[in-house]
C-alpha positions as CSV (number, residue, x, y, z in Angstrom):
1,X,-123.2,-194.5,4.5
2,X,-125.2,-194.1,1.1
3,X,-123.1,-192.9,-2.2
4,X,-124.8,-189.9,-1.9
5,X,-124.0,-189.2,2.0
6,X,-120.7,-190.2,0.9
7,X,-120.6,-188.2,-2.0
8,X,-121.9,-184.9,0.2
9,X,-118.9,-185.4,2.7
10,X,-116.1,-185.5,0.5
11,X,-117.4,-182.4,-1.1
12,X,-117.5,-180.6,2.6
13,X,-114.4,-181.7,2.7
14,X,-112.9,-180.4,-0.7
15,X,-114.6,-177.4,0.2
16,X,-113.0,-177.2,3.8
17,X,-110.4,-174.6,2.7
18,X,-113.0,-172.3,0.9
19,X,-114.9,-172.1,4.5
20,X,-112.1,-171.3,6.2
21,X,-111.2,-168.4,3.5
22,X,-114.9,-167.0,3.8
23,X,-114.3,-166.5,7.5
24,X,-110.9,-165.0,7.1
25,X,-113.2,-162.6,4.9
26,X,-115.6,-162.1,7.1
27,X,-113.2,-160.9,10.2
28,X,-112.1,-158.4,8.0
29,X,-115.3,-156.9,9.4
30,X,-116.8,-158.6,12.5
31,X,-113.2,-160.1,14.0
32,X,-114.6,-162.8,15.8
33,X,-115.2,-165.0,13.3
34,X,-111.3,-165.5,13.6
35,X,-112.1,-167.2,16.6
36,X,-113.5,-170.0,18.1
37,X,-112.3,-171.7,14.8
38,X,-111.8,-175.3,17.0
39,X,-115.1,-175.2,17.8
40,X,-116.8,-175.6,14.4
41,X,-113.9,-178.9,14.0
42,X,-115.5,-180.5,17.4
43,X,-113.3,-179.8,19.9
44,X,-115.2,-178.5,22.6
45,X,-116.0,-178.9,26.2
46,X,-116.5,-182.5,27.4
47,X,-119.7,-183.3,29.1
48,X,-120.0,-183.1,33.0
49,X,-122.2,-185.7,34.6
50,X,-125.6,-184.3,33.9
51,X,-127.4,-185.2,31.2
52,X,-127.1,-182.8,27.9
53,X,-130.3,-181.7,25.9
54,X,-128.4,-179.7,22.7
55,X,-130.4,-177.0,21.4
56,X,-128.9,-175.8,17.3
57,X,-130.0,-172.5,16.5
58,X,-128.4,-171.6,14.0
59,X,-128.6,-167.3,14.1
60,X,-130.0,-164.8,15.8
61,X,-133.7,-165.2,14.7
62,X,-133.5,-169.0,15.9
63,X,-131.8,-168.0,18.9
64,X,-134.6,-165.3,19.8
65,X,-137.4,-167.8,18.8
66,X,-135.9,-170.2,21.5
67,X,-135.9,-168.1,24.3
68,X,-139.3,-169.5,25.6
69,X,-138.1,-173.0,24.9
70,X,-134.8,-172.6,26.5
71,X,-136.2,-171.6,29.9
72,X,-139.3,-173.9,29.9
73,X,-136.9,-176.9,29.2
74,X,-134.8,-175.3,32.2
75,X,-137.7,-175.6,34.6
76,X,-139.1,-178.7,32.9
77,X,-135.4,-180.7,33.3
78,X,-133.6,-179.2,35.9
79,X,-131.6,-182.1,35.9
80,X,-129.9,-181.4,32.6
81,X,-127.5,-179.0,31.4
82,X,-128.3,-177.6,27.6
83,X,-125.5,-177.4,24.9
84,X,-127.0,-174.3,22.6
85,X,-125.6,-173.8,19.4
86,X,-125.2,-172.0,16.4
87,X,-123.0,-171.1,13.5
88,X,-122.5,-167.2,13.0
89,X,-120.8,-164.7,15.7
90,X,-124.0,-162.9,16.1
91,X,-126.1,-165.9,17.1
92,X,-123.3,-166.6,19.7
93,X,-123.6,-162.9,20.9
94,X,-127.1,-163.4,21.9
95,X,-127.0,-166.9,23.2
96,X,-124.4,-165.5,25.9
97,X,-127.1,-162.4,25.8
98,X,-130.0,-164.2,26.7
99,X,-128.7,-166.7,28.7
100,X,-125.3,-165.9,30.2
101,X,-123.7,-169.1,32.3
102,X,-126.7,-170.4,32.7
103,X,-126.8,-172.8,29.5
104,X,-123.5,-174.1,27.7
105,X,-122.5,-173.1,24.4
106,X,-120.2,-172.9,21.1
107,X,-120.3,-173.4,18.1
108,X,-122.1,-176.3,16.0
109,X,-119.6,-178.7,14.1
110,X,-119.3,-178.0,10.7
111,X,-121.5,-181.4,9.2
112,X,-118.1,-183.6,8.6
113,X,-118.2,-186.9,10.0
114,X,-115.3,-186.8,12.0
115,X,-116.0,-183.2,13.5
116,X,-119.4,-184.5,14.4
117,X,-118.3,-187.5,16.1
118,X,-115.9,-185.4,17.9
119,X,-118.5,-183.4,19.4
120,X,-121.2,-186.1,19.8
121,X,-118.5,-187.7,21.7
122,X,-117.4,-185.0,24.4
123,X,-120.8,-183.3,24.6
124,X,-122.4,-187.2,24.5
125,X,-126.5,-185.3,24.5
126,X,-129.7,-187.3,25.1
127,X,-131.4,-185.3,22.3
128,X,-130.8,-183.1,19.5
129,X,-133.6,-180.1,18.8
130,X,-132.9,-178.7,15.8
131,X,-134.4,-174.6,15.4
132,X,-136.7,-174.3,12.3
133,X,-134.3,-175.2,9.1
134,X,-131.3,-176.4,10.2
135,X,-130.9,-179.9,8.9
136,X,-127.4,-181.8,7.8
137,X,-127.2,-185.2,7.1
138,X,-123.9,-185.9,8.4
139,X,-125.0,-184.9,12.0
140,X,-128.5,-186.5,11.6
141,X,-127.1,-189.4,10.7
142,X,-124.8,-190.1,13.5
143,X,-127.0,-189.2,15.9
144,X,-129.5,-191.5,14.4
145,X,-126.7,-194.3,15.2
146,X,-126.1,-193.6,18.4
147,X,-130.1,-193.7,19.6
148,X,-130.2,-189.7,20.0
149,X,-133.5,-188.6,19.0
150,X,-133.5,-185.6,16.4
151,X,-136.1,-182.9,16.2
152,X,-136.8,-180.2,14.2
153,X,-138.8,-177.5,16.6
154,X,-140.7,-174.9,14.9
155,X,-140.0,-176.1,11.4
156,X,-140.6,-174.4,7.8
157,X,-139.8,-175.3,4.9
158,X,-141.0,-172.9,1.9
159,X,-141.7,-173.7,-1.5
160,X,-138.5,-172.9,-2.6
161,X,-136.7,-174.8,-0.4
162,X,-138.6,-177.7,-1.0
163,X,-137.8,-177.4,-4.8
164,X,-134.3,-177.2,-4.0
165,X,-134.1,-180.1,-1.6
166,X,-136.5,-182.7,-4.6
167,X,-133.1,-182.3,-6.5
168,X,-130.9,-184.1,-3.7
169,X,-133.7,-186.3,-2.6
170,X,-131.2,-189.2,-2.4
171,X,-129.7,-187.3,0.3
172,X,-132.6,-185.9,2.0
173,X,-135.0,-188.6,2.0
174,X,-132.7,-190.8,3.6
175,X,-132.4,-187.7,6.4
176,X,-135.9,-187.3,6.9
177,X,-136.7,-191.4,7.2
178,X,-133.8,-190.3,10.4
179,X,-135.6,-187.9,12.4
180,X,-137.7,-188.2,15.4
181,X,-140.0,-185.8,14.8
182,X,-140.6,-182.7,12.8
183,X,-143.0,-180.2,14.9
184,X,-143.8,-177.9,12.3
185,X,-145.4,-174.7,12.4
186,X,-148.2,-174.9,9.4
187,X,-150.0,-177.7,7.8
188,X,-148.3,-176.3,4.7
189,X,-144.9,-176.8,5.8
190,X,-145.4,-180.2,7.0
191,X,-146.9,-181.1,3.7
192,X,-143.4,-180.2,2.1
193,X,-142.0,-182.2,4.6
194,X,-144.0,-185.6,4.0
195,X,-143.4,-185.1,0.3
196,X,-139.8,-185.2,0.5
197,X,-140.3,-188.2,2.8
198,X,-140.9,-187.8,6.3
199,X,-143.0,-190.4,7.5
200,X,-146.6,-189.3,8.4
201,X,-146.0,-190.1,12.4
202,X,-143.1,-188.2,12.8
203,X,-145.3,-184.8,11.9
204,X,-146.9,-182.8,14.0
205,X,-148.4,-179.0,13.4
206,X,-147.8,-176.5,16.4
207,X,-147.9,-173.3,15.3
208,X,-145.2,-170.7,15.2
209,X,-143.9,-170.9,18.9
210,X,-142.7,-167.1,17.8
211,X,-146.2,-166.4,18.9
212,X,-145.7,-167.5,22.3
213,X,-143.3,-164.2,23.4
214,X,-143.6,-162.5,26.7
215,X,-142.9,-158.9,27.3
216,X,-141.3,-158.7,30.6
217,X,-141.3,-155.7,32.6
218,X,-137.6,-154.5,31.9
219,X,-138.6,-154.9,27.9
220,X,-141.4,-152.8,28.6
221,X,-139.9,-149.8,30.9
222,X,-137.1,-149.7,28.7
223,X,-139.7,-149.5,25.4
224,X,-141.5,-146.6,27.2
225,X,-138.0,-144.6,28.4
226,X,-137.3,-144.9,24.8
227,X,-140.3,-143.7,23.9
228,X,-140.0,-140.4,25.9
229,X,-136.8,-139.8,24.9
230,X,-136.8,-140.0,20.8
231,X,-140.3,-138.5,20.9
232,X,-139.0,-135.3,22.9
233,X,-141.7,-132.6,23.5
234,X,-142.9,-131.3,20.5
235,X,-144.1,-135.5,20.3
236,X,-142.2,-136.2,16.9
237,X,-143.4,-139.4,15.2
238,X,-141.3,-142.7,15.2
239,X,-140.6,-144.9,12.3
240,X,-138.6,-148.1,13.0
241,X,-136.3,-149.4,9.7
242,X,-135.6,-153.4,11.5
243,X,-133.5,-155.9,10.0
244,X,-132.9,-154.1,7.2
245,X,-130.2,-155.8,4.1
246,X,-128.3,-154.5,1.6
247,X,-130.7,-153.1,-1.4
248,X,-133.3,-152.1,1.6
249,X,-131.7,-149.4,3.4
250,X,-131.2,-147.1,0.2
251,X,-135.3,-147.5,-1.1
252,X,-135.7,-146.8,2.8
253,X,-133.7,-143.7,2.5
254,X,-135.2,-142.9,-0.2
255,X,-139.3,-143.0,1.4
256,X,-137.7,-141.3,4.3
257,X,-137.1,-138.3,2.0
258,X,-140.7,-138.4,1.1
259,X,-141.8,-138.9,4.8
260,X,-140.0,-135.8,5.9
261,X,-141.1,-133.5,3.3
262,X,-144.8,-134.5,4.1
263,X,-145.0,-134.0,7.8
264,X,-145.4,-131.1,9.7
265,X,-143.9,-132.5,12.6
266,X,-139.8,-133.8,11.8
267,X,-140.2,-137.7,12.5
268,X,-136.7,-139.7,13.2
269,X,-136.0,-143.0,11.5
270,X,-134.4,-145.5,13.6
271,X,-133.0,-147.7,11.4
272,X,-131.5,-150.9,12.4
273,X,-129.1,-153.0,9.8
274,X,-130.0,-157.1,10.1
275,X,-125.8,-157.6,10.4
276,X,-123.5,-155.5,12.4
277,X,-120.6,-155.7,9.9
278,X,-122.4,-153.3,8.1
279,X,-123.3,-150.7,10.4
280,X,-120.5,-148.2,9.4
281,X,-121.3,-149.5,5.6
282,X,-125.5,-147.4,6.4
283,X,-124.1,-145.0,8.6
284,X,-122.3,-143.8,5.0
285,X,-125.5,-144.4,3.1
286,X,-127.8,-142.1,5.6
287,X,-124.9,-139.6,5.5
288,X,-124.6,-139.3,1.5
289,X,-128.8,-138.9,1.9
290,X,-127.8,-135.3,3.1
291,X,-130.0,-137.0,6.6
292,X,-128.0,-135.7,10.0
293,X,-127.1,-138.9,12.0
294,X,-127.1,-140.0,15.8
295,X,-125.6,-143.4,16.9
296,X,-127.3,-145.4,19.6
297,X,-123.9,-147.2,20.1
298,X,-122.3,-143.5,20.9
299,X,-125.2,-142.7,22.7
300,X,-126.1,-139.6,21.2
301,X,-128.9,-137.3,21.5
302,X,-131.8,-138.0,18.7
303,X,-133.1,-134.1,19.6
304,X,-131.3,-132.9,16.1
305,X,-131.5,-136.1,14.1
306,X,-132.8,-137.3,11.5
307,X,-131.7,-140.5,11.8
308,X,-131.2,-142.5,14.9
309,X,-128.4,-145.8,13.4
310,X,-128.8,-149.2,15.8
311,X,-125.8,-149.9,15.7
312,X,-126.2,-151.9,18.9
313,X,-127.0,-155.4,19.6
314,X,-129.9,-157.2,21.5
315,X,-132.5,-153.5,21.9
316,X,-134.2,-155.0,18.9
317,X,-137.6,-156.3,21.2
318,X,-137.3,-152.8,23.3
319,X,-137.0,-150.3,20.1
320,X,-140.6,-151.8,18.6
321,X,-142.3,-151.0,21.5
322,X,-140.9,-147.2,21.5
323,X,-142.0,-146.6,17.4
324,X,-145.3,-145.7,16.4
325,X,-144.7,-147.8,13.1
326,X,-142.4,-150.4,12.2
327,X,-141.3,-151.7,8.6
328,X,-139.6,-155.2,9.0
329,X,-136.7,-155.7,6.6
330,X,-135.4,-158.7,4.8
331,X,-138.8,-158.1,2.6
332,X,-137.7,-155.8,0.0
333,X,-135.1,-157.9,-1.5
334,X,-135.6,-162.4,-1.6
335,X,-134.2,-162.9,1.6
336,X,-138.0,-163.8,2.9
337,X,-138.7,-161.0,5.1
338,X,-138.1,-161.4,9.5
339,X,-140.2,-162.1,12.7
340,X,-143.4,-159.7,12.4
341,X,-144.6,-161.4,15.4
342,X,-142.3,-159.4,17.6
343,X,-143.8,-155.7,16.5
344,X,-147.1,-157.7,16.7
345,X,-147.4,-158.2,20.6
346,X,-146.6,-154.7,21.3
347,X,-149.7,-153.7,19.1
348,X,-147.7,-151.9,16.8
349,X,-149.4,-151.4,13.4
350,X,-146.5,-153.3,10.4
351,X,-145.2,-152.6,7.0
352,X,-143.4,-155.2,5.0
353,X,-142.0,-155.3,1.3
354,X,-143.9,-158.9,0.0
355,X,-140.7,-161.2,0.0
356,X,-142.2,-163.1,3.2
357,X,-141.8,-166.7,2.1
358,X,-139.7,-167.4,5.9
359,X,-143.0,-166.3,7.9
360,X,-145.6,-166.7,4.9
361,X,-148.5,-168.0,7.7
362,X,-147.7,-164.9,10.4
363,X,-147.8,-162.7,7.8
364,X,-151.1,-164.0,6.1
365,X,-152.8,-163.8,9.5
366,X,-151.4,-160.2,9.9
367,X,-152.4,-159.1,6.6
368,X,-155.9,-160.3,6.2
369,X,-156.4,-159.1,10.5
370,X,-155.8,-155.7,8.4
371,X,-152.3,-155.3,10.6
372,X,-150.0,-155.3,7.8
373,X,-149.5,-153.3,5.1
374,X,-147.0,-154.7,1.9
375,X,-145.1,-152.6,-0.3
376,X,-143.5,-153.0,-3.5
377,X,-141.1,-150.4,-3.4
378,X,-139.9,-147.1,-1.8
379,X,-142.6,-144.8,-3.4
380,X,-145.6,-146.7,-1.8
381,X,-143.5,-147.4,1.7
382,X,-143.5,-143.8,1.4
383,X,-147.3,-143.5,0.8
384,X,-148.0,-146.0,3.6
385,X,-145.9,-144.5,6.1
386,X,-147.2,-141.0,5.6
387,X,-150.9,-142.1,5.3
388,X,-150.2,-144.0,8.7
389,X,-148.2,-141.2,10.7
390,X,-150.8,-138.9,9.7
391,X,-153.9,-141.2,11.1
392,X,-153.3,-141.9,14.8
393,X,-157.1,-143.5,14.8
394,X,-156.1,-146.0,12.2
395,X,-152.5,-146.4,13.6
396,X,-154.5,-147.4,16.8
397,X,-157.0,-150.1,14.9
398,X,-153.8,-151.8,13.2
399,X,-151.8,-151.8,15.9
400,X,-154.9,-153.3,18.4
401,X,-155.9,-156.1,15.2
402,X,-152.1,-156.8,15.3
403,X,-151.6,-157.5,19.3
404,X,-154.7,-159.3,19.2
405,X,-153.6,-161.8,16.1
406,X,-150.3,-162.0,18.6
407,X,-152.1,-163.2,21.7
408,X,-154.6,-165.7,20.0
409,X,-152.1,-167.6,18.1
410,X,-150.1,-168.6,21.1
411,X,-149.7,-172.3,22.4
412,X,-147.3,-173.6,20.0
413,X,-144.8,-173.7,22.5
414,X,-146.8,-176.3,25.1
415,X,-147.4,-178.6,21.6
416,X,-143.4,-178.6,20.9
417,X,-142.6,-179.4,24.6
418,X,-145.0,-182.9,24.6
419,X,-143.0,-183.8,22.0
420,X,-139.8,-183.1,23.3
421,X,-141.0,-184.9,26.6
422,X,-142.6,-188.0,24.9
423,X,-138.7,-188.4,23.4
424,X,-136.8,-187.8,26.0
């Protein structure tokens, strides 16, 4: 172990007691991060006699992008069973969502040497894959010693990361010289990767497997159901508020007001808060907006509303095909905006604030294929949105630009899997 590897662990472990406090403070409001807690210490299930691919994904973005992958490596190695994890409660609720018994699944260790020995050892995988960002050095490292292979699938790595990791490079080079492979998704992000010190043959460019997302028919009868419903008869426009954080839903509020005023025909906001912990939290905010509020959790008719509140989990994919325009949160405030690939493949035209550094190549491509609109603040989502709603024929050309940018930049997926096949 280098000082600095060393240096990194006994700091986890100082820190061990803070951890635990920040999820005692977190099931104040979500209650199953009280639970579980053995999990994220190693002690899970031990390994039947198939051989285990483990899949880390560490939320619920991750977990969506690996859908695809998930079931390809099912029919590709039907001879393993797959370990998925991930580290918050909501990432768990849509593993078991998406997959139900059909993969395994806990938490990941939290990157101690001891807890990740303990799960190395009763899981005992042939391969690591590693969802986008994820990387600690603890769990790299022992699987390096024990001849797993590690892979980072779909990996990005902004400019600001980057910056941040260069100041620890004792500990991350050393992490990087460990891995397998990186399958990146741009030739930008890999370049961030090599610089830190990822050896040139380990890289390879993919392309945002996000791209490669198929609308099933359930998705899609359920989008259109939706549709019928929140439009009602008089055909009121739809305007979709997704993965919204704190700081976004009160400028959203606040364009809504403007919206409303402008149009002759009501329109309903369905917003949708990124966490569930604060769902009661914007259900206050759109209350104190004077806005009269339906809950999709309560099912409640949207005939009166102003506001529908998603306060449900896993709809997400099914609500962006039932809007006529959707803004895509995280994007307004530094968090780096979300997937605007998903609202892509329906054909739906997108707005975005211009904090986008998490999908800066997707949303390139979708602004300069003219199917995304940015917006510095609530006066000119207001402008958008109105200028939009009121213009089905250029609502149509966006949304067409945007489903076609979707479909062409598919195939990332086939690129990660001969990787993962020349490892395994």
């Amino acid at each position: 172990m280098t000082f600095s590897r060393f240096f990194y662990s006994v700091s986890f472990y100082l820190l061990s007691p803070i951890i635990v406090l920040r999820l005692l403070y977190r099931a104040r409001r979500a209650p199953a991060y009280a639970r579980r807690w053995a999990e994220r210490f190693g002690f899970v299930a031990e390994a039947t006699g198939n051989k285990t691919i483990w899949l880390h994904s560490v939320s619920v973005g991750e977990t969506l992008a690996a859908v695809p992958l998930v079931k390809a490596l099912q029919q590709r190695y039907p001879d393993h069973r797959l370990m998925v994890t991930c580290m918050t409660v909501t990432g768990s609720e849509r593993i078991r969502a998406a997959f139900g018994d059909t993969v395994n699944h806990s938490y990941a260790p939290y990157d101690m040497p001891d807890s990740v020995a303990r799960f190395l050892n009763r899981v005992q995988p042939s391969i690591l894959i590693i969802m986008e960002t994820e990387l600690w050095p603890n769990t790299i490292a022992a699987c390096c010693s024990r001849n797993i292979p590690v892979i980072l699938a779909n990996g990005r790595l902004s400019a600001k990361s980057a910056a941040a990791y260069s100041k620890i490079s004792r500990l991350v080079r050393p992490m990087l010289w460990s891995m397998s492979a990186v399958v990146a998704q741009h030739a930008d992000d890999g370049a961030r990767f090599t610089q830190l010190g990822l050896p040139d043959k380990a890289l390879t460019i993919s392309g945002n497997i996000k791209f490669d997302l198929h609308l099933n028919s359930e998705v899609q009868a359920k989008a259109q159901s939706l549709a019928v419903q929140w439009r009602g008869d008089n055909q009121r426009p739809v305007l979709l508020a997704a993965s919204t954080h704190p700081g976004e839903d009160e400028l959203i509020l606040q364009a809504f007001g403007q919206i409303k005023a402008a149009l002759a025909v009501k329109p309903l906001l369905v917003l949708v808060p990124r966490h569930p912990e604060r769902f009661n939290d914007v259900a206050q905010l759109c209350e104190q907006a004077g806005c009269r509020l339906a809950r999709r959790s309560a099912e409640q008719s949207t005939a009166e509303a102003d506001i529908l509140l998603g306060d449900t989990m896993g709809e997400l994919m099914a609500f962006y095909g039932a809007c006529d325009l959707a803004f895509v949160g995280g994007s307004l405030v530094p968090v780096g905006g979300h997937n605007m690939i998903e609202p892509a493949a329906w054909g739906v035209p997108i707005i975005s604030g211009p904090q986008l550094f998490n999908f800066a190549e997707a949303s390139r491509l979708l602004i300069e294929g003219d199917a995304m609109v940015v917006c510095e603040d609530a006066q000119s989502l207001a402008q958008q949105s109105i200028g939009l709603l009121t213009n089905p024929q250029r609502r149509t050309q966006m949304g067409a630009a945007a489903r076609h940018i979707a479909e062409a930049n598919r195939g990332a997926l086939e690129r990660l899997l001969a990787v993962i096949d020349h490892q395994l």
